[in-house]
C-alpha positions as CSV (number, residue, x, y, z in Angstrom):
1,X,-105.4,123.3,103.3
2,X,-109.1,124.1,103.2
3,X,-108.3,127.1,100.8
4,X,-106.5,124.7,98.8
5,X,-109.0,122.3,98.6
6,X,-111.8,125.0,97.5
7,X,-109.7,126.0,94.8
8,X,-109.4,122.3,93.0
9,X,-113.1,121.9,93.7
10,X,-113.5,124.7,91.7
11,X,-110.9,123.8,88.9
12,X,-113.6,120.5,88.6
13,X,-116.3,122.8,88.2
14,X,-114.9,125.0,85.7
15,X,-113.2,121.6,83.9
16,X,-116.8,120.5,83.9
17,X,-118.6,124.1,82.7
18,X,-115.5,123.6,79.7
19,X,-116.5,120.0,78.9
20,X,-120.8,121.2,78.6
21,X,-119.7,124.2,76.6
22,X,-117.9,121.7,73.9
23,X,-120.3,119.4,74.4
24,X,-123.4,121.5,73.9
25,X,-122.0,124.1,71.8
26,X,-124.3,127.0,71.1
27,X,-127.1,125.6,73.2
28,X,-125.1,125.7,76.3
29,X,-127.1,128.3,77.8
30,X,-130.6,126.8,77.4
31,X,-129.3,123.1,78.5
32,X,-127.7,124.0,81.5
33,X,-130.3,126.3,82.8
34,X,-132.9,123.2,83.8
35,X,-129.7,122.3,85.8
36,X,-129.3,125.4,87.8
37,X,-132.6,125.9,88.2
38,X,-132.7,122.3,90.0
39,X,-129.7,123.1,92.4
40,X,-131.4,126.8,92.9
41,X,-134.8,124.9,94.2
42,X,-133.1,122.5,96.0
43,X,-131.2,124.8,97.5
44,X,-134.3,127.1,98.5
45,X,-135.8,124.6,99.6
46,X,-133.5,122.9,102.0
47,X,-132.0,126.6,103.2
48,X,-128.7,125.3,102.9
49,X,-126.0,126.4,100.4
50,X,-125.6,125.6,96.6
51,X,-123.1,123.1,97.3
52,X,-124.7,121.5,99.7
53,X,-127.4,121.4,97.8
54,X,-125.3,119.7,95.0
55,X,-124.2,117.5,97.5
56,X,-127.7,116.4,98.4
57,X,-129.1,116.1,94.6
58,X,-125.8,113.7,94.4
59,X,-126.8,111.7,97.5
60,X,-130.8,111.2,97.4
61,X,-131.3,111.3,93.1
62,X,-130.0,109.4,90.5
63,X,-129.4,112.7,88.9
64,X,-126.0,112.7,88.4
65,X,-125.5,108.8,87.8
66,X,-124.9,109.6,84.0
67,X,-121.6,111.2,83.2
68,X,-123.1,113.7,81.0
69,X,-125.3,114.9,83.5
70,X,-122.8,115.2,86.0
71,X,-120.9,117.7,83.8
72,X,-124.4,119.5,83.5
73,X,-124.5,119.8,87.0
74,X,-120.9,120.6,87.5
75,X,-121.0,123.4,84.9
76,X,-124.9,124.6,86.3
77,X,-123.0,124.8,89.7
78,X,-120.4,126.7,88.2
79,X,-122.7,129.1,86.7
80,X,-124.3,129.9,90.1
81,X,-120.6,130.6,91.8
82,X,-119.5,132.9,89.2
83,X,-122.8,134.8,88.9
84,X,-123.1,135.1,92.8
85,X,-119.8,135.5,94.3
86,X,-117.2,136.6,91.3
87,X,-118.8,139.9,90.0
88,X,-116.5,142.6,89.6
């Protein structure tokens, strides 16, 4: 179950990294790197995980009350799983 569940999480966050990319088109890159950069300090800061540091920018901010930053933050955190835990 708890496999299962990690896998949607991450078919939101990759839905959400799609929906940025179309959104911001060739400036992807430089828009969603405030984002991880946000979740990376938070992160640091709190010495705690990215996702629970997304979890905590959701629950103490009004970050993520817009829908287009939500997608920011869903692609940024996206961004950060791929580049830490699926190199090949």
């Amino acid at each position: 179950m708890i496999e299962q569940k990690t896998f949607r999480n991450l078919q939101l966050l990759e839905e959400g990294r799609t929906m940025a990319k179309l959104l911001c088109k060739e400036n992807y890159a430089e828009t969603v790197k405030p984002y991880i950069t946000t979740i990376e300090k938070v992160a640091e800061a709190n010495n705690e995980n990215h996702f629970e540091a997304m979890k905590r920018i959701n629950t103490t901010t009004d970050f993520t009350v817009l829908e287009e930053k939500k997608i920011l933050f869903s692609a940024a955190l996206m961004e950060i799983v791929e580049e830490k835990n699926l190199k090949f």
